[in-house]
C-alpha positions, -999 to 999 in steps of 0.1 A, spaced: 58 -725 170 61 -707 136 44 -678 121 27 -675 93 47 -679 62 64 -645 50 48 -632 20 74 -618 -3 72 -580 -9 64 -571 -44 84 -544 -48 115 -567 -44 101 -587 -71 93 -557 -97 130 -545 -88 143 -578 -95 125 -584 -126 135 -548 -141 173 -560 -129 169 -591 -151 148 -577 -181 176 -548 -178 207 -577 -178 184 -599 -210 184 -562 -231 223 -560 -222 230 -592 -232 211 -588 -267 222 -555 -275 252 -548 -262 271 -577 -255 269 -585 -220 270 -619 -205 239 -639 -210 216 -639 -180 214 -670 -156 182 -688 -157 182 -680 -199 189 -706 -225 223 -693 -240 212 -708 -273 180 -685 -277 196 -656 -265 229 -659 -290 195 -666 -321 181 -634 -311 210 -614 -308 216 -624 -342 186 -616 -353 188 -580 -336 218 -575 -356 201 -583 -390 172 -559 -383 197 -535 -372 220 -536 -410 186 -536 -423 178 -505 -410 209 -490 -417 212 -502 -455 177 -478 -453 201 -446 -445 232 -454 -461 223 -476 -494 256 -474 -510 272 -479 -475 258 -512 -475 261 -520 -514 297 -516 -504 299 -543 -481 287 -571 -506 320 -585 -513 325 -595 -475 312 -632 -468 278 -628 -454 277 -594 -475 262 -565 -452 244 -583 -427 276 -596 -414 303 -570 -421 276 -548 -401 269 -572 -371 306 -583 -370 313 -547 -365 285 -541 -344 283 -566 -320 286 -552 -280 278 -522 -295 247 -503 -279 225 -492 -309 227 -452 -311 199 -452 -346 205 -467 -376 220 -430 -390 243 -428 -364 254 -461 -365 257 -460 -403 278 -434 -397 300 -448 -372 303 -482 -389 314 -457 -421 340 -436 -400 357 -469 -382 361 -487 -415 361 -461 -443 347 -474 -473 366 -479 -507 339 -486 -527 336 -450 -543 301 -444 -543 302 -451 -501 329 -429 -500 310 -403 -516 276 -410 -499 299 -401 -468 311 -369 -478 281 -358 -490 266 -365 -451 296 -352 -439 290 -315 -457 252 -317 -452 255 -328 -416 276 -323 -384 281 -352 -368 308 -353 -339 310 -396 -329 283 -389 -292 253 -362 -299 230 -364 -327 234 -355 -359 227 -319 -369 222 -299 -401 249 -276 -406 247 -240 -407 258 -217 -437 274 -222 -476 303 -250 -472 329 -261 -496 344 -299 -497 366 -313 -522 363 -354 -526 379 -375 -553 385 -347 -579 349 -337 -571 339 -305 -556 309 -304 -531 291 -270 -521 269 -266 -498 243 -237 -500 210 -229 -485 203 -267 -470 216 -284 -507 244 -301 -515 258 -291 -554 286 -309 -571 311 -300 -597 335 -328 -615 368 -310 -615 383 -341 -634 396 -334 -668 381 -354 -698 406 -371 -713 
């Protein structure tokens, strides 16, 4: 003779649906493997389509950053989700500045936009971003930067020809 059927227990199905959701996020944001039971082909769309928003919202903090990156095929979009992807998003200001410090731009109105956060902010790659404290000097390009009282200042120290 049998019991009654055993009910599952719902708190092994909320755990094992916050383990999947948890292994689907992974898989679209930071590279994991795609879940079982989930159609590769939607997953690897929306990952893409992660990584577009994601520029997008980086282009917002670092404009020339991203003007930059025009000359690469598939222009920013894809120089940033090439970079990007299996990367957990940390914000689109720290990522901006990441993507900046891993592949330091030649363009030189990126490289400037740079050292202009870098004097303004303090930034060390894993906490975020902070205004800095007190006057600073920075010298980029032939151009000199000052810092003083929370504004940036800049002086051309190129000679006219």
């Amino acid at each position: 003779m049998t019991g009654p059927a055993r009910q599952p227990d719902p708190a092994d199905q909320v755990g094992g649906l916050a383990r999947r959701q948890e292994e689907l996020v992974r898989s679209l944001v930071a590279g994991a493997v795609t879940p079982k039971g989930f159609d590769p082909g939607a997953v690897a769309a929306t990952r893409e389509a992660l990584l577009r928003k994601r520029a997008e919202e980086v282009a917002r903090h670092w404009p020339r950053l991203a003007t930059s990156a025009a000359a690469h095929p598939g222009g920013w979009p894809a120089a940033f989700g090439a970079w990007a992807a299996g990367r957990a998003p940390q914000g689109s200001l720290r990522d901006g500045w990441d993507y900046a410090r891993a592949l330091p731009p030649r363009d030189p109105a990126a490289a400037r936009e740079l050292a202009l956060r870098e004097l303004l902010w303090e930034y060390d790659g894993t906490t975020a971003p902070k205004p800095r404290r007190g006057p600073a000097l920075r010298l980029h390009a032939g151009e000199l930067f000052v810092r003083w009282r929370g504004r940036a200042l800049t002086r051309n120290l190129r000679r006219a020809p």
